[in-house]
PAMAR-105956 format. One record per residue (C-alpha): chain; x, y, z; residue number from 1. Coordinates in nm, 2 decimals, padded with zeros to 4 digits. Each point is the difference from the previous one (the first is absolute). Example, Ala and Ser with C-alpha at 12.3 -4.5 7.8 and 13.67 -1.06 7.14 Angstrom:
REM residues 2
+-------+--------+--------+--------+-----+
: kette :      X :      Y :      Z :  nr :
+-------+--------+--------+--------+-----+
:     A :  01.23 : -00.45 :  00.78 :   1 :
:     A :  00.14 :  00.34 : -00.07 :   2 :
+-------+--------+--------+--------+-----+
//
This chain:
REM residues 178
+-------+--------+--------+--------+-----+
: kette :      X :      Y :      Z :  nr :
+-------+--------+--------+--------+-----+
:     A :  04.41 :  00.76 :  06.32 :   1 :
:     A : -00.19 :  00.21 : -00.23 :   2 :
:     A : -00.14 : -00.16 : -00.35 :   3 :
:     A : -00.07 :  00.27 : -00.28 :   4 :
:     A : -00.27 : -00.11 : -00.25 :   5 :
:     A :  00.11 :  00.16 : -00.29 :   6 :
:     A : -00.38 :  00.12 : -00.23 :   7 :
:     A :  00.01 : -00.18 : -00.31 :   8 :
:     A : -00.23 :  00.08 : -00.31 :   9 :
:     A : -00.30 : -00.20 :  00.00 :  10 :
:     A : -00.22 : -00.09 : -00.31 :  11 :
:     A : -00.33 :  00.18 :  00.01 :  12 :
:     A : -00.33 : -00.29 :  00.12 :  13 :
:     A : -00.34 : -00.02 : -00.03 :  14 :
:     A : -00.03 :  00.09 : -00.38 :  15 :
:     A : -00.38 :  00.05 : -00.08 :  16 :
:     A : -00.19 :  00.13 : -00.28 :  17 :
:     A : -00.37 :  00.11 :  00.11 :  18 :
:     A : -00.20 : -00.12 : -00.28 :  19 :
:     A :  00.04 : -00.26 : -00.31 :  20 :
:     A : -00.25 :  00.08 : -00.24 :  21 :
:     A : -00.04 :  00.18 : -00.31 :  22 :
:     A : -00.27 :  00.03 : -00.27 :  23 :
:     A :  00.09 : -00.13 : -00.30 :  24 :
:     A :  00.09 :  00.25 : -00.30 :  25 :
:     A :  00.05 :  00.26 :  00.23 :  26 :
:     A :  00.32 :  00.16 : -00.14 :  27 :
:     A :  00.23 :  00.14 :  00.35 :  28 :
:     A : -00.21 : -00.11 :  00.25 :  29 :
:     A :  00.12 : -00.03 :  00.39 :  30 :
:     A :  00.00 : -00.32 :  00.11 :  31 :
:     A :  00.12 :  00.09 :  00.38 :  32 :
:     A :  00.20 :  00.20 :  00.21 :  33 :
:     A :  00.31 : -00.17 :  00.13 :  34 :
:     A :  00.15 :  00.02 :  00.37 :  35 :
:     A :  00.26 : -00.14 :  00.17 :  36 :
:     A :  00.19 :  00.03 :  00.35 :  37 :
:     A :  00.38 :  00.01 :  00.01 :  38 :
:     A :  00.10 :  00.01 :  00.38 :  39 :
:     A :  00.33 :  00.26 : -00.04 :  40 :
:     A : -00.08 :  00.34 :  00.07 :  41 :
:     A :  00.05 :  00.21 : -00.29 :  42 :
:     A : -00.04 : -00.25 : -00.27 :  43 :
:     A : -00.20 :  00.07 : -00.34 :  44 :
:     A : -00.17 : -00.26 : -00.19 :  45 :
:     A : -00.04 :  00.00 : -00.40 :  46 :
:     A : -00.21 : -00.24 : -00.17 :  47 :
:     A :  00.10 : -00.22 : -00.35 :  48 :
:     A : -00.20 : -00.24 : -00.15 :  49 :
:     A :  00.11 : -00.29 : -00.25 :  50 :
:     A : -00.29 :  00.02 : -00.24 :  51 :
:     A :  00.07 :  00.29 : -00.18 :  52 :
:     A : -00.39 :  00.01 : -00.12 :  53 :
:     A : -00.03 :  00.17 :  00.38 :  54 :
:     A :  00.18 :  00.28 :  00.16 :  55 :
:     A :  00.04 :  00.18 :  00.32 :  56 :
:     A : -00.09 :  00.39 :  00.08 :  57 :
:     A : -00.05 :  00.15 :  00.26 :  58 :
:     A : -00.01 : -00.31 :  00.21 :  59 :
:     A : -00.28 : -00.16 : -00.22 :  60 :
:     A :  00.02 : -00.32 : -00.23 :  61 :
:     A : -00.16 :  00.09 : -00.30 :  62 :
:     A : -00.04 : -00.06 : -00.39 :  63 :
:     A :  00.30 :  00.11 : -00.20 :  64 :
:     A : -00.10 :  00.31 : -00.24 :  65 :
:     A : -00.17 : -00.15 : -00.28 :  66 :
:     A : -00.06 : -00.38 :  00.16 :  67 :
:     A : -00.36 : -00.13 :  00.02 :  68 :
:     A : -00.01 : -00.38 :  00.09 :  69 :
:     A : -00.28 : -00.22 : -00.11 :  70 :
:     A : -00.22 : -00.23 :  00.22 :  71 :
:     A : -00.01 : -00.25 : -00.30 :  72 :
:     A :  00.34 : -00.07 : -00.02 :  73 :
:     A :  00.11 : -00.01 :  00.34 :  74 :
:     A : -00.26 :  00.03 :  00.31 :  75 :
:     A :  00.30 :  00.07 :  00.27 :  76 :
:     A :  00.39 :  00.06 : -00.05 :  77 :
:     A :  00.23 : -00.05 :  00.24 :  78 :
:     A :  00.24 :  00.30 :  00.05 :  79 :
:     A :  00.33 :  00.02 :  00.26 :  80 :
:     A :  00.08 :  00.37 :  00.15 :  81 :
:     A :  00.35 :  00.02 :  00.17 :  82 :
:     A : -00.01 :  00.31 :  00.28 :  83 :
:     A :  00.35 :  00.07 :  00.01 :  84 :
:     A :  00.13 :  00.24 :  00.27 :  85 :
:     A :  00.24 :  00.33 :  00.00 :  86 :
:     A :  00.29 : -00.24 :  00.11 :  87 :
:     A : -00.07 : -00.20 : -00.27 :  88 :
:     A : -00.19 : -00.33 :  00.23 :  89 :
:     A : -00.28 : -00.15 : -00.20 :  90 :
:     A : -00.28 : -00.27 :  00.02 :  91 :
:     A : -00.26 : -00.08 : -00.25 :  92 :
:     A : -00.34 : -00.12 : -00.03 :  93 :
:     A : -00.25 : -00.19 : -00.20 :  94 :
:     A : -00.31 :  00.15 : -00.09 :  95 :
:     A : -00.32 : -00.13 : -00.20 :  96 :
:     A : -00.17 :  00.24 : -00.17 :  97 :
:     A : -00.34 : -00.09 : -00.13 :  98 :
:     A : -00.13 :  00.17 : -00.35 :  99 :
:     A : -00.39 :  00.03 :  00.08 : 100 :
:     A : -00.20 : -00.10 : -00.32 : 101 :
:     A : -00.22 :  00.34 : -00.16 : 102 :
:     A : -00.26 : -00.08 : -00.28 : 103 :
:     A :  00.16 :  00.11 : -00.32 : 104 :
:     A : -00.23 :  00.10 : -00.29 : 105 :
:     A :  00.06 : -00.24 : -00.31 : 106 :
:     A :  00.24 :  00.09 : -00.30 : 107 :
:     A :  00.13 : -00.11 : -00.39 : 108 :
:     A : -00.39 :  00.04 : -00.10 : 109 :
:     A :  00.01 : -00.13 : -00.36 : 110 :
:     A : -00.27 : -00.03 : -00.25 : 111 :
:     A :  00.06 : -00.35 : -00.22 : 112 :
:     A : -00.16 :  00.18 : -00.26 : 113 :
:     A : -00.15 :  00.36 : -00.16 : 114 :
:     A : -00.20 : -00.03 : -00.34 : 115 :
:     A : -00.36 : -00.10 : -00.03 : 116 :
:     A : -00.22 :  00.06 : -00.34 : 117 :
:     A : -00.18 :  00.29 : -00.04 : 118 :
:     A : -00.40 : -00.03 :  00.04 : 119 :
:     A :  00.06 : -00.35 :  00.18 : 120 :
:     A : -00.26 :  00.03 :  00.29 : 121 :
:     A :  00.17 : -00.10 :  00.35 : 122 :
:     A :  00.33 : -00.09 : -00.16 : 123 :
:     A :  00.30 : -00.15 :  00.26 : 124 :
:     A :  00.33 :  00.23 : -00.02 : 125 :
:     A :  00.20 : -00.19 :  00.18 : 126 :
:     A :  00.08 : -00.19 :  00.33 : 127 :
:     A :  00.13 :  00.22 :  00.29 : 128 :
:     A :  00.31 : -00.13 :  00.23 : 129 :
:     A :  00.15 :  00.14 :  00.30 : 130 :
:     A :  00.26 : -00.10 :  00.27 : 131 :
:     A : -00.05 :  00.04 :  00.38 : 132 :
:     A :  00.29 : -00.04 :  00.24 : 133 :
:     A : -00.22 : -00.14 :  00.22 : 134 :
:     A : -00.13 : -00.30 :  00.06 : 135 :
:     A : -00.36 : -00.07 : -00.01 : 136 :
:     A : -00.11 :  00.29 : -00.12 : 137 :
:     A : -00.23 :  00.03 : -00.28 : 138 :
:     A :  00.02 :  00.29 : -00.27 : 139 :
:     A : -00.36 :  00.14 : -00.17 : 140 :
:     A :  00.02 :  00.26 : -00.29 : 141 :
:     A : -00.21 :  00.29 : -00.05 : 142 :
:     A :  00.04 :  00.20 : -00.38 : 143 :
:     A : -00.04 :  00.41 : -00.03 : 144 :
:     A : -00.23 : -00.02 : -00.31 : 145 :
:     A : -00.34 : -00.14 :  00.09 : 146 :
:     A : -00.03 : -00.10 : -00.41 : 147 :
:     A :  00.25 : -00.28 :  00.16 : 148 :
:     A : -00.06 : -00.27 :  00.27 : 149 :
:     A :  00.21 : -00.28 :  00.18 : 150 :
:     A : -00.12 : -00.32 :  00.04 : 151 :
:     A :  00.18 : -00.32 :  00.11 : 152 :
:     A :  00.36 :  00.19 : -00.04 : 153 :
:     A : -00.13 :  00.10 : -00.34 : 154 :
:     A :  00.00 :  00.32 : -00.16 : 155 :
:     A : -00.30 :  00.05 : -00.19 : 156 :
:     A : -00.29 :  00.23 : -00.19 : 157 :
:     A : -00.27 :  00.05 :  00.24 : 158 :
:     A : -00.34 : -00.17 : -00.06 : 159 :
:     A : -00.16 :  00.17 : -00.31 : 160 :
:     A :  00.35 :  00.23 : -00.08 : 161 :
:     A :  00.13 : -00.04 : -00.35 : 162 :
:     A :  00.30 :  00.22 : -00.16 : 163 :
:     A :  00.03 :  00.16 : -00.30 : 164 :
:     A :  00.33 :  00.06 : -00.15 : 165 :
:     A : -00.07 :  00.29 : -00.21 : 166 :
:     A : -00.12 :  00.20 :  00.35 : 167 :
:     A :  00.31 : -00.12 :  00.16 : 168 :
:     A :  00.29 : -00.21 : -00.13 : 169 :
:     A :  00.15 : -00.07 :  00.37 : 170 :
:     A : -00.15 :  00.07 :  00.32 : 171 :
:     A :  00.21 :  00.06 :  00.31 : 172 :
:     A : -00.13 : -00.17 :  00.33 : 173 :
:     A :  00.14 :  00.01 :  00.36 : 174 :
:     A : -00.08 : -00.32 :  00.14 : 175 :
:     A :  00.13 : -00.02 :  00.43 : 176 :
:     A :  00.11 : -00.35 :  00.13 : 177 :
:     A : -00.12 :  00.04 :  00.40 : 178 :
+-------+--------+--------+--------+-----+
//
């Protein structure tokens, strides 16, 4: 008696991504290159992913055009890639991808105020705010015109400056939040 073992299509195994991390505001960056092994001879493999911030080329998991993820609001996400076979078998896998935390430079610098009297010697402008992303930082000012100087988060005439407002009814100054 002779038993034929008819080949049926089996579901492509051993789904792996080779890395997991990406930097934080970095806008299409590869996360890792994706392999799998399907056991039938002939058999092509294509990659989908369910989060559709990601995408798959060329055999790589990467950022969708246009997606940067932020460490803040989520330090890993958890994405499933189905590998899906020319005969249509499948299997799918849960990966953690971790969003590495970068030092991001402080924004929405506001001045609470912008007037002083003219000829009033060391006069405060205003008070200086700033928002960092990250935690624990701390934020210091420097100002463009050396007539101006900031002390304590305050905007103000250096020691000994005074303005005049016939020489110069407004007066533009840079001031960088670092």
């Amino acid at each position: 008696i002779s038993v034929d073992v008819i080949d049926v299509n089996d579901a492509p195994m051993d789904l792996a991504l080779d890395g997991n991390t990406v930097a934080e505001n970095d806008a299409g960056a590869v996360v890792g290159t994706l392999s799998s092994f399907d056991p039938d001879a002939g058999d092509t493999v294509t990659y989908t992913v369910t989060d559709d911030r990601f995408e798959v080329a060329d055999g790589e998991l990467r950022l969708a055009e246009g997606v940067d993820l932020n460490h803040e609001e989520a330090a890993s996400i958890e994405v499933t890639v189905t590998a899906t076979d020319s005969a249509g078998a499948s299997t799918e896998e849960t990966f953690e991808i971790n969003v590495a935390d970068v030092n991001e430079g402080p924004s929405d610098l506001a001045l609470d105020g912008n007037t002083v009297a003219e000829n009033e010697a060391e006069a405060t402008v205003g008070t200086l705010s700033s928002f960092d992303p990250d935690a624990g930082d701390s934020v210091s000012y420097t100002v463009s015109d050396d007539r101006f100087e900031v002390v304590e988060g305050e905007l103000r005439l250096a020691e000994g400056v005074e303005l005049n407002h016939e020489e110069a009814a407004s007066i533009e100054v840079a001031v960088t939040a670092t």
